[in-house]
Each structure stands twice: as structure tokens, then as C-alpha cells.
C-alpha positions as CSV (number, residue, x, y, z in Angstrom):
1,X,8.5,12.9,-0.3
2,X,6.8,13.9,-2.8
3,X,5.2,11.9,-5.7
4,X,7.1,11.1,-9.1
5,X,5.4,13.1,-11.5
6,X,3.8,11.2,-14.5
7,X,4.8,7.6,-13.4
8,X,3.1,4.6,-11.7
9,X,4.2,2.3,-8.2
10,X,4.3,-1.0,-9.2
11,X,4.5,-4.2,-6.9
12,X,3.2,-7.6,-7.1
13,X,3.2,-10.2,-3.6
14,X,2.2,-13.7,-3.3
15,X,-0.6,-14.3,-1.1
16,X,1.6,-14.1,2.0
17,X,1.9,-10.3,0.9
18,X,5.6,-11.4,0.1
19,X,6.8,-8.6,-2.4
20,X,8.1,-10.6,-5.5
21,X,8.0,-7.9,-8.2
22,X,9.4,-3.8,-7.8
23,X,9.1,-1.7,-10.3
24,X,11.6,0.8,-10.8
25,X,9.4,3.7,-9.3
26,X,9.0,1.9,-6.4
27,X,12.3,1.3,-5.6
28,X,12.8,5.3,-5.9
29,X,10.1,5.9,-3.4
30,X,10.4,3.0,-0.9
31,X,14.3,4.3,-0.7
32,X,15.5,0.6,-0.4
33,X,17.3,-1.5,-2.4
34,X,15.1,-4.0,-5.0
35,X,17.3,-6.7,-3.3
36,X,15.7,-6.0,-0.3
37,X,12.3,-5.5,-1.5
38,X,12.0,-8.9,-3.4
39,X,10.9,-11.4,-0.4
40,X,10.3,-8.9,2.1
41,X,6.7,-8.5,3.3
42,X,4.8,-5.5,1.7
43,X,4.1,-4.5,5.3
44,X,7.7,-2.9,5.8
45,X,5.8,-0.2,3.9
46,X,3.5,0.6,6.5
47,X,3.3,3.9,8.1
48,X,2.2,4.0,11.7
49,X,-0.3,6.5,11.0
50,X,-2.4,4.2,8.9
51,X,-5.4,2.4,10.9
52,X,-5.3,-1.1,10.4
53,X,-8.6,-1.3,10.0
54,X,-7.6,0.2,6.1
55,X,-5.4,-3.0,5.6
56,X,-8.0,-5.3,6.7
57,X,-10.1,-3.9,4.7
58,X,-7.9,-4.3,1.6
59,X,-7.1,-8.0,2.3
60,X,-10.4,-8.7,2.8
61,X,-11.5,-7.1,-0.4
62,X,-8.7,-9.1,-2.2
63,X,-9.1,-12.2,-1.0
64,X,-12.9,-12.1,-2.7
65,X,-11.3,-11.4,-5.7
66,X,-12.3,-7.6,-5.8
67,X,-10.4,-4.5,-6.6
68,X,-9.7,-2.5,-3.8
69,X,-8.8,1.3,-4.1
70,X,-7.5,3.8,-1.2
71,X,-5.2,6.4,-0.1
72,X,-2.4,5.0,1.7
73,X,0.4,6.4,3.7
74,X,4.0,4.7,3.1
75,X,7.0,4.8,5.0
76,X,10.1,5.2,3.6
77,X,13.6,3.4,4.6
78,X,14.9,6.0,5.7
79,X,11.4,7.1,7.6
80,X,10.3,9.7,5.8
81,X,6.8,8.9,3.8
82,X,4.6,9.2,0.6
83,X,1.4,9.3,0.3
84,X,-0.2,7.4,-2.6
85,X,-3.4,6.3,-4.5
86,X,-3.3,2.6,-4.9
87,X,-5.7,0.2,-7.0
88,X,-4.8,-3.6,-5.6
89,X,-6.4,-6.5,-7.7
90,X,-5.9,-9.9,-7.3
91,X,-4.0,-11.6,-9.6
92,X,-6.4,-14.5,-11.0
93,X,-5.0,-17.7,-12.7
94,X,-7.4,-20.7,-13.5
95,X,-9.8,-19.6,-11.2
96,X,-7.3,-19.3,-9.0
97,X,-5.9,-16.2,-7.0
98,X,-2.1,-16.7,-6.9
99,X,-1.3,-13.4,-5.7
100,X,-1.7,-9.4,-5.6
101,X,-0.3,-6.5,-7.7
102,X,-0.6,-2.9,-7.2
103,X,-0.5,0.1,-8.6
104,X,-0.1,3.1,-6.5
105,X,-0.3,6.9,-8.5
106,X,-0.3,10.4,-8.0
107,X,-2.9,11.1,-5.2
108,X,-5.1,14.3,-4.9
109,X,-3.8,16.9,-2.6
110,X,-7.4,17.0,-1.4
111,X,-8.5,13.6,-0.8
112,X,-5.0,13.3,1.2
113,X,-6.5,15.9,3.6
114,X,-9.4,14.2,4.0
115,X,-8.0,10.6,4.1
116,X,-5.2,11.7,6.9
117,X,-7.9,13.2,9.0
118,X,-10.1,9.8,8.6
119,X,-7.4,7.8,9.7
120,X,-6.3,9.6,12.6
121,X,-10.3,9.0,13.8
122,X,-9.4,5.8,13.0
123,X,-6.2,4.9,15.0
124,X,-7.7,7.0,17.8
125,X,-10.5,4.5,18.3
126,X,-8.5,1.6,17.9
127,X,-6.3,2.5,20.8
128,X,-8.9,3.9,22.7
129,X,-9.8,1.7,26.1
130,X,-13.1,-0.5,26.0
């Protein structure tokens, strides 16, 4: 599906990765309902074709209290997908990370390319047998 033109993805989670905002953008693109969005875990989102080595690397990052950036793959409700370029940055209150928002935009047609052929590397060597 391809990517709204001119407009930005925006979600925020708790540190669970419970989705608790939903912009209207992403309620276009996910294909679900915002009801069903808000409380549901961010990982409903994730495409099968994504290594999870990616998503450990974002919560890792996050968790420090760093930006992360990446190309991800989502899947859609109705399993179709979009590709996007997300930034996720921890939400910082007191000192104290109380949860995650990101902002997923128009990715390059390029760097998609490159990214899907990364991640198939990827998910090949993490069901490959020891």
C-alpha cells in the first residue's frame, strides 16, 4: 500500500509497547479501527518479513534513551503492508522514560531495496540450524 503522500504516522506506547495514541494517518494505513489500535500492542504491526533482530535493536536503543531510526515493514489488517521510515524516541518525563512515540514517513524507494534485501539475510540466519 502505498505511502500517504505529504503526511506523517504517528503513535505513542507505554513502555509495554501498548499503543495509547493513533494519529489519523495511521489509522488509514494500519487499516483498523483507532478503537482497536488504542491498547493493543504495537506488535500487531509486525510483518513477518522483518528480522527480529531490527526490533531488538530498536528497544534496546530506546530503552537507553536514544533515537532510533529504520525502515520497517508493516502489516496491515487486512494483510497487505507498507513500508515506512520510522524515527522512535523515548518519551522522557523527570528523568524518567514513560513511554515511546513514533513517527513513521515517506521512505526512499531505494533504501526499501536495500533494507528488504538486508532483512531477508537476516530472517534467513535466524532460522537457519546451529
Amino acid at each position: 500500500v502505498p505511502f500517504p503522500e505529504g503526511r506523517l504516522i504517528v503513535s505513542r506506547t507505554d513502555l509495554q509497547g501498548i499503543i495509547t495514541h493513533a494519529n489519523q494517518a495511521f489509522v488509514e494505513m494500519s487499516g483498523y479501527e483507532r478503537e482497536a489500535l488504542i491498547g493493543a500492542p504495537q506488535y500487531i504491526l509486525r510483518h513477518p518479513d522483518m528480522p527480529k533482530a531490527a526490533f531488538k535493536d530498536l528497544w534496546s536503543t530506546v530503552k537507553q534513551g536514544k533515537k532510533w531510526h529504520g525502515y520497517v515493514k508493516n502489516l496491515r489488517c487486512d494483510g497487505s503492508y507498507y513500508w515506512v521510515y520510522a524515527s522512535v524516541v523515548p518519551n522522557v518525563r523527570g528523568g524518567i522514560i514513560t513511554g515511546y512515540t513514533s513517527v513513521r514517513r515517506t521512505p526512499s524507494r531505494s533504501r526499501v531495496a536495500e533494507a528488504a534485501a538486508l532483512y531477508e539475510d537476516c530472517i534467513k540466519q535466524e532460522i537457519a540450524p546451529l
